[in-house]
N, C-alpha and C positions, 0 to 999 in steps of 0.2 A: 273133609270130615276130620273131628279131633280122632288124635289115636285111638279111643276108647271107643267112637263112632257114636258118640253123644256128644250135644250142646254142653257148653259152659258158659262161665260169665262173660267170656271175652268172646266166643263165636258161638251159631248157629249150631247146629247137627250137620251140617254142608258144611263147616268151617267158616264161616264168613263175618268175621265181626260185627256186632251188632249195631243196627242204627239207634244212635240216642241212649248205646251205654246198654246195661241188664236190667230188667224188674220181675217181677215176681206175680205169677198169676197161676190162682190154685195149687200151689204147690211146686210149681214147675218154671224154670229159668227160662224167660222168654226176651225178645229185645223191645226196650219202649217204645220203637215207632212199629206199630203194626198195619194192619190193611182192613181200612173199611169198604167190603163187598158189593155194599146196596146200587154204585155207583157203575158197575158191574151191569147194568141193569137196561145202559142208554147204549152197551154193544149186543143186545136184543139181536140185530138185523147180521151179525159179524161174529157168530160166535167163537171161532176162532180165533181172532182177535181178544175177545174177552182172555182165552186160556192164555193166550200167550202172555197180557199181563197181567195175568196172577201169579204165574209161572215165573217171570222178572221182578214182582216183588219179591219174591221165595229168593233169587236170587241176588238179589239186593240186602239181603237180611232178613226178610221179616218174617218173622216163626209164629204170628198172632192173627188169627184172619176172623171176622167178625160178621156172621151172616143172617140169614132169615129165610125159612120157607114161604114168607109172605113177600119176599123180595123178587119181583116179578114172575109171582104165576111160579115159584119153583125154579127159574132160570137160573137164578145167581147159585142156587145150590147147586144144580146139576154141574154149573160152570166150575164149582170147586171139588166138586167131586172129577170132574174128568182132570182138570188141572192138577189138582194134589192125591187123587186118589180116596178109598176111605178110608177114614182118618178118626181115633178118638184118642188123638193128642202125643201115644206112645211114640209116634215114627218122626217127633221133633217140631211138627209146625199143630199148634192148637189150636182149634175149629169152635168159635165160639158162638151159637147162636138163639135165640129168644122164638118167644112163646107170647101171647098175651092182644095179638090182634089178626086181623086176617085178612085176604084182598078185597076189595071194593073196588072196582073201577069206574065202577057208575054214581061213585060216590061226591061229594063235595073233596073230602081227601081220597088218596088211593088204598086206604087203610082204615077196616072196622077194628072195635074192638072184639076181644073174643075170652074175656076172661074167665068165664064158667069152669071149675076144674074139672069136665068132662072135654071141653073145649081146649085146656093147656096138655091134656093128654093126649089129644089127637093130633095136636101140633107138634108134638115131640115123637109121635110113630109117624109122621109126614116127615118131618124131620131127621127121623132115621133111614125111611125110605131113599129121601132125595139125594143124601151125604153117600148114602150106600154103606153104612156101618151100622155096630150091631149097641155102640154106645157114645153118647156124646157130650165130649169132653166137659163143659160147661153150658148152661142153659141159661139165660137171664128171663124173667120174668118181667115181662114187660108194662107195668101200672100205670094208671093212668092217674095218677094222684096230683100231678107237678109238672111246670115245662110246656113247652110248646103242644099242640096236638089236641090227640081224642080228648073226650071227656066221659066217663062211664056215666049209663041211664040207666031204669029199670032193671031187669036181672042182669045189667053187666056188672053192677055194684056189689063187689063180691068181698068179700070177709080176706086181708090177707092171712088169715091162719088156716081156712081154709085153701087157700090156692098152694100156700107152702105145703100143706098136706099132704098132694097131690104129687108136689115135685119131689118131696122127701120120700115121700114111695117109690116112684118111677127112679130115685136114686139106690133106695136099697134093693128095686129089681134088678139094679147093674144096667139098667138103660142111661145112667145120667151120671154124669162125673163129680159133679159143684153145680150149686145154684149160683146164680147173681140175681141182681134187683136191676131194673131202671126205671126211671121218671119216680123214684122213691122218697119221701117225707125223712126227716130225721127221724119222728116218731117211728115212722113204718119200718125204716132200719134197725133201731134197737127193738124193736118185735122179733126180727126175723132174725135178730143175731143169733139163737140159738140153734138153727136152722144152718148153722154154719156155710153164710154167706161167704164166697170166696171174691167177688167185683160189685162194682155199682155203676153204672151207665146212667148220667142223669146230663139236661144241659147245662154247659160250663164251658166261659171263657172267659180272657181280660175283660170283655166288656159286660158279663153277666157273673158274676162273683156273689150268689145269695147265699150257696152253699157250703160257705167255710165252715161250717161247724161239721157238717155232712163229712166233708173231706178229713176235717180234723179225726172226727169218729174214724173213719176208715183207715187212716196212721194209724193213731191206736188201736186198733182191731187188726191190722194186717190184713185188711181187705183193699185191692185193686181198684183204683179210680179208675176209671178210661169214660173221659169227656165225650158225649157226642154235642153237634155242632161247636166245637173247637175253636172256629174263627166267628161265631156269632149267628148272625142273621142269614138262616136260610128261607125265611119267609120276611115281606115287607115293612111287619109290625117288629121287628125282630134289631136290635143295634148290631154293627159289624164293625169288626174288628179292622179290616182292610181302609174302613175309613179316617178312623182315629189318626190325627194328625200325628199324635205322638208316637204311634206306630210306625206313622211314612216315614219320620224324623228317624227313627234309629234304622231303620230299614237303610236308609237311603245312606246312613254312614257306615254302614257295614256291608254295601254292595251287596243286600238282599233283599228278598219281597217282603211285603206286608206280611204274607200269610206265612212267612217261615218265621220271623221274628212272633207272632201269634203264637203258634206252636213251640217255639222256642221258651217262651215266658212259662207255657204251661209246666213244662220240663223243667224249669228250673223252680217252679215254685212249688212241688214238693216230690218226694222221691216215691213216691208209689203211683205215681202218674204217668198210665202206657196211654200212647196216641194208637187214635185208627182213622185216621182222615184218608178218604177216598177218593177215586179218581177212576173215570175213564182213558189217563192219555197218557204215556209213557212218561213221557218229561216232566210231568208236574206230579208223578209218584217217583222218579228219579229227587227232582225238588222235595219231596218231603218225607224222604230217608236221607236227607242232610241236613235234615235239622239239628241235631243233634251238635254239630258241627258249628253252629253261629253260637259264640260266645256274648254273651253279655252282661257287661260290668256294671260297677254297682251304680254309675249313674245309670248306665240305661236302666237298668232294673227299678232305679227310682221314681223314672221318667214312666217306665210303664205303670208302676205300681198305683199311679198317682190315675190314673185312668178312670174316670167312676164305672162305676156297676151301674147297670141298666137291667130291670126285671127281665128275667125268658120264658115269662109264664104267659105266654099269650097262648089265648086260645085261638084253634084255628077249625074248628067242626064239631 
């Protein structure tokens, strides 16, 4: 822990230097490579196991943890509350989690929507239940406007001025710290700017690049990028990053993976870009808080750069 027993730019609140350098989310110094928890989700049968790596990404760096009460059944929550305790961000590691769909198992996906702002508010007192806290640090509003996934029908097609309503209540009752957006439109961003957006969770990577102007926005606004699908295709209509030849190409002369020189590019291509790539297995969350770590120059950067974009707006349900 630093003297003061707070985080700074160069460590944690545990003192531990940050993977991937410092960035900025809601107001609060956090490290760019953080933990996406969903993945959390395939130690179901081991929960113990689950704690203990959340527990060693905390120890590795990472003060950003990114979840869902719709992330199996409530597991992954419970999972972060035993592991980190309740949390609403004060105590150094920031619990960020979303709103905006709900479980379906019997579904085509494992995920309804639930956009109704009657609906985003019982997912954020679910969500206060599960964490075990009485407020939560950040909340993303999860639309279905863009990206891979649901697609809103009938009364799921909801007004985002109304849903912002909602969350900007549940923020002035002291339930809610910051809002975020994901799977969000440029238009639907500059709506909700006023609403004082603190992140935007949309799909983004080398091989899906539609949303630079999105990202540009959020520079200029001081609003947190954090990519999900990161390395591309998590479904089969989906391009992936691990394939791209020009990925293998620099991988392979820098003595690392596809998927760390992936994550590595996102890092470097612009400075408000926190990662939360997940994982069930120690080693390849060890692998990806050393990212930060793999340098790359300006040819590789050219060689990546030159990579085309491929849409991530497939629907899948």
């Amino acid at each position: 822990m630093t003297s003061s027993g707070t985080s700074s730019a160069r460590v944690t609140a545990a003192g531990v230097p940050r993977p991937g350098g410092a960035g900025r989310l809601a107001g609060r110094t956090v490290s760019r490579i953080g933990y996406g928890a969903m993945q959390l989700e395939r130690l179901h049968t081991d929960r113990a196991a689950a704690v203990a790596l959340l527990r060693r990404a905390v120890e590795l760096g990472v003060d950003h943890v990114d979840t869902a009460q719709f992330y199996g059944h409530g597991f992954v929550n419970e999972v972060v509350r035993e592991a980190l305790g309740p949390s609403d961000g004060s105590d150094g590691v920031v619990v960020v989690t979303k709103v905006g769909a709900g479980p379906d198992p019997d579904g085509p996906l494992p995920l309804r929507p639930a956009q109704r702002p009657e609906e985003l508010r019982a997912s954020v007192e679910d969500n206060l239940r599960s964490l075990g806290t009485e407020r939560l640090a950040v909340v993303n509003l999860r639309r279905l406007d863009t990206g891979p996934g649901l697609r809103a029908e009938g009364d799921q097609v909801v007004d985002l001025d109304d849903q912002l309503a909602v969350l900007t209540a549940l923020r002035d009752e002291g339930k809610i710290g910051a809002i975020g957006l994901s799977s969000v439109t440029l238009e639907g961003l500059r709506r909700a700017l006023p609403a004082g957006v603190v992140c935007v969770q949309n799909a983004y990577s080398l091989v899906s690049r539609s949303d630079e102007d999105l990202l540009r926005l959020c520079a200029a606004e001081d609003i947190a990028w954090v990519p999900y699908f990161p390395l591309g295709g998590a479904f089969p209509a989906m391009p992936k990053v691990a394939d791209e030849p020009a990925v293998r190409a620099v991988a392979r002369s820098l003595g690392r993976t596809p998927a760390q020189v992936g994550l590595a590019w996102l890092l470097h291509h612009a400075p408000h870009v926190l990662l939360i790539p997940g994982t069930a297995d120690a080693a390849h969350l060890a692998a990806n808080t050393e990212v930060g770590e793999v340098a790359l120059d300006g040819a590789a950067l050219a060689s990546l750069d030159a990579v085309p974009s491929r849409s991530a707006d497939v629907p899948l349900g």
